[in-house]
C-alpha positions as CSV (number, residue, x, y, z in Angstrom):
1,X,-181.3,52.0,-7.7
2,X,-177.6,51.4,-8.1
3,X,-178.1,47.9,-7.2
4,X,-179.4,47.0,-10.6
5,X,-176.8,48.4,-12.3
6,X,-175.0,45.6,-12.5
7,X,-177.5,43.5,-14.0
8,X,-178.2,46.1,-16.6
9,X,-174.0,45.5,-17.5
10,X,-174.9,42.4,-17.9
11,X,-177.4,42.9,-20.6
12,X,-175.1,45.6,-22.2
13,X,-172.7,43.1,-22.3
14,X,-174.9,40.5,-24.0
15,X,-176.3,43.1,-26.2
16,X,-172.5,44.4,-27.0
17,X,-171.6,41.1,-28.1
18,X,-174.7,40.3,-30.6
19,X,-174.0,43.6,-32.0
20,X,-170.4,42.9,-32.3
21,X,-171.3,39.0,-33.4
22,X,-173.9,40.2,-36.1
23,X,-171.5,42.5,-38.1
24,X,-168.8,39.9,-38.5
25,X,-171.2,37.3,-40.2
26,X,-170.7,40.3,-42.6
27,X,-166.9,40.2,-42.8
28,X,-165.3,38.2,-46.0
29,X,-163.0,35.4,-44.5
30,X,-160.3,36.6,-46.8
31,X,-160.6,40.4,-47.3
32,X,-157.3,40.5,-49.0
33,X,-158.8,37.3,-51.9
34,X,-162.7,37.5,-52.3
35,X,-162.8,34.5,-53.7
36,X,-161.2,32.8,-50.9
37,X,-164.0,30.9,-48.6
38,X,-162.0,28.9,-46.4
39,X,-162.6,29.2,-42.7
40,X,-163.1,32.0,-40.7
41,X,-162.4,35.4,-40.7
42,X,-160.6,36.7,-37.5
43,X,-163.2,39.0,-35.9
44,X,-165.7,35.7,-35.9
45,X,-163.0,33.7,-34.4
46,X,-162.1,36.3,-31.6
47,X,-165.9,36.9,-31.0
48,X,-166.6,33.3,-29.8
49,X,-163.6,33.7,-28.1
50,X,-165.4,36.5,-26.2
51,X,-168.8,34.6,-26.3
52,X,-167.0,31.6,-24.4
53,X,-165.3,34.0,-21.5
54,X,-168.1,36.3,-21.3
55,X,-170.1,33.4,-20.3
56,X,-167.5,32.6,-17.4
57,X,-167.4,36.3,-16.6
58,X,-171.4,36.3,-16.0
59,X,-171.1,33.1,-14.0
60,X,-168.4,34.8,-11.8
61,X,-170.5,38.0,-11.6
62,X,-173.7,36.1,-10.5
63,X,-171.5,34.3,-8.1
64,X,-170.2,37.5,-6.2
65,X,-173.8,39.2,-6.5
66,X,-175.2,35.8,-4.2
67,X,-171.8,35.9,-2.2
68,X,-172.6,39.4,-1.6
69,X,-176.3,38.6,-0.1
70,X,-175.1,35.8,2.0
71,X,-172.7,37.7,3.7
72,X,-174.2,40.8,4.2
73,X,-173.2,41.3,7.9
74,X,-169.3,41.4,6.4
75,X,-167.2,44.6,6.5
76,X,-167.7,47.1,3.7
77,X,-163.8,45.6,2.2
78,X,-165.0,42.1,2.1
79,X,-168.0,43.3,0.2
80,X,-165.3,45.1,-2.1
81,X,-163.0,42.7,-2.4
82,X,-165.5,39.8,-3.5
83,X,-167.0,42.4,-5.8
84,X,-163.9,43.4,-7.7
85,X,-163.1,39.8,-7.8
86,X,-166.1,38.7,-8.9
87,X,-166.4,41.4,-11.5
88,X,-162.9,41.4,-12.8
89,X,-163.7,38.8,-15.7
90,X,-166.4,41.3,-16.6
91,X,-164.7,44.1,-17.1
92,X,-161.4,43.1,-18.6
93,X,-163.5,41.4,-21.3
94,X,-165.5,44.3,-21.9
95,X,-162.3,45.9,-22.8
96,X,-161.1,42.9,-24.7
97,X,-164.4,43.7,-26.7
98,X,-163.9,47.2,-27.1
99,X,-160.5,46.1,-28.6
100,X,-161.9,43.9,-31.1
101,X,-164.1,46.3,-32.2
102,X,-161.6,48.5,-32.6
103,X,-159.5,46.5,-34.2
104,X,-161.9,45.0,-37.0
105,X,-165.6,46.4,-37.4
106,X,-165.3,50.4,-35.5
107,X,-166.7,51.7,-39.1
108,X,-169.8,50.2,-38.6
109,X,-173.4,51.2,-37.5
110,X,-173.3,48.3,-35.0
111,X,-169.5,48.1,-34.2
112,X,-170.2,52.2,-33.1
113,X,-173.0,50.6,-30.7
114,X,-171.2,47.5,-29.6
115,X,-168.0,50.1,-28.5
116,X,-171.1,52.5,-26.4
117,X,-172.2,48.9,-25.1
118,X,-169.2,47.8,-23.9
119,X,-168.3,51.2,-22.5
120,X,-171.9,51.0,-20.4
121,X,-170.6,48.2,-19.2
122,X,-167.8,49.5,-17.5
123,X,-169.5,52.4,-16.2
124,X,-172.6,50.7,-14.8
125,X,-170.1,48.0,-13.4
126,X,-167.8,50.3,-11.7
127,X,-170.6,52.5,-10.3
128,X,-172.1,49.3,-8.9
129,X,-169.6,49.0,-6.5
130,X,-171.1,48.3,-2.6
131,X,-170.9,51.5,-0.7
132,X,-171.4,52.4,3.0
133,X,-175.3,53.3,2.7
134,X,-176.1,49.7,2.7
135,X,-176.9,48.8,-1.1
């Protein structure tokens, strides 16, 4: 069953980021001057940032997973190696994204369930890791 966990941290991810992209449509651009409407506020700005590496981080993470298949008949390190690789994006932008939250939106319904997300993430990704029964 582990085997899926991965691709489960992928929708986490995904599902981390719309939470954490959907409360800072809410944010003012200019918190300190209401009435200021002039480009962005921060916490968009670093969200597409993550939206743009995430991307790359899935790409990289279905690369490893097909890597993985193909070499099957590799040593149990290879299959580590290519996984932590592979994975690394993932995970160091999950805690990017945990960082962000807690930076900007951590007092919200959805920042609360972006930061539980992006934690699932890192579980499921780390307890995907290939292991010597085979999966």
């Amino acid at each position: 069953m582990h085997r899926y966990y991965l691709w489960i941290a992928v929708l986490f991810f995904i599902g981390a980021w719309f939470c954490l992209f959907s409360v800072g449509i809410k944010i003012p651009e200019n918190p300190n001057d209401l009435s200021d409407t002039r480009g962005l506020p921060a916490v968009m700005i670093y969200a597409v940032a993550l939206q743009v590496i995430g991307v790359v981080a899935i790409f990289f993470t279905g690369l490893g997973a097909i890597a993985i298949l193909k070499l099957k008949h590799y040593s149990l390190g290879m299959h580590r190696i290519i996984f932590f690789s592979s994975n690394l994006l993932l995970l160091l932008t999950s805690f990017f994204g945990i960082f962000i939250i807690f930076s900007f939106v951590l007092d919200t319904v959805l920042g609360m369930a972006g930061v539980i997300l992006y934690v699932g993430v890192i579980g499921l990704t780390l307890s995907s890791t290939p292991r010597r029964n085979g999966s």
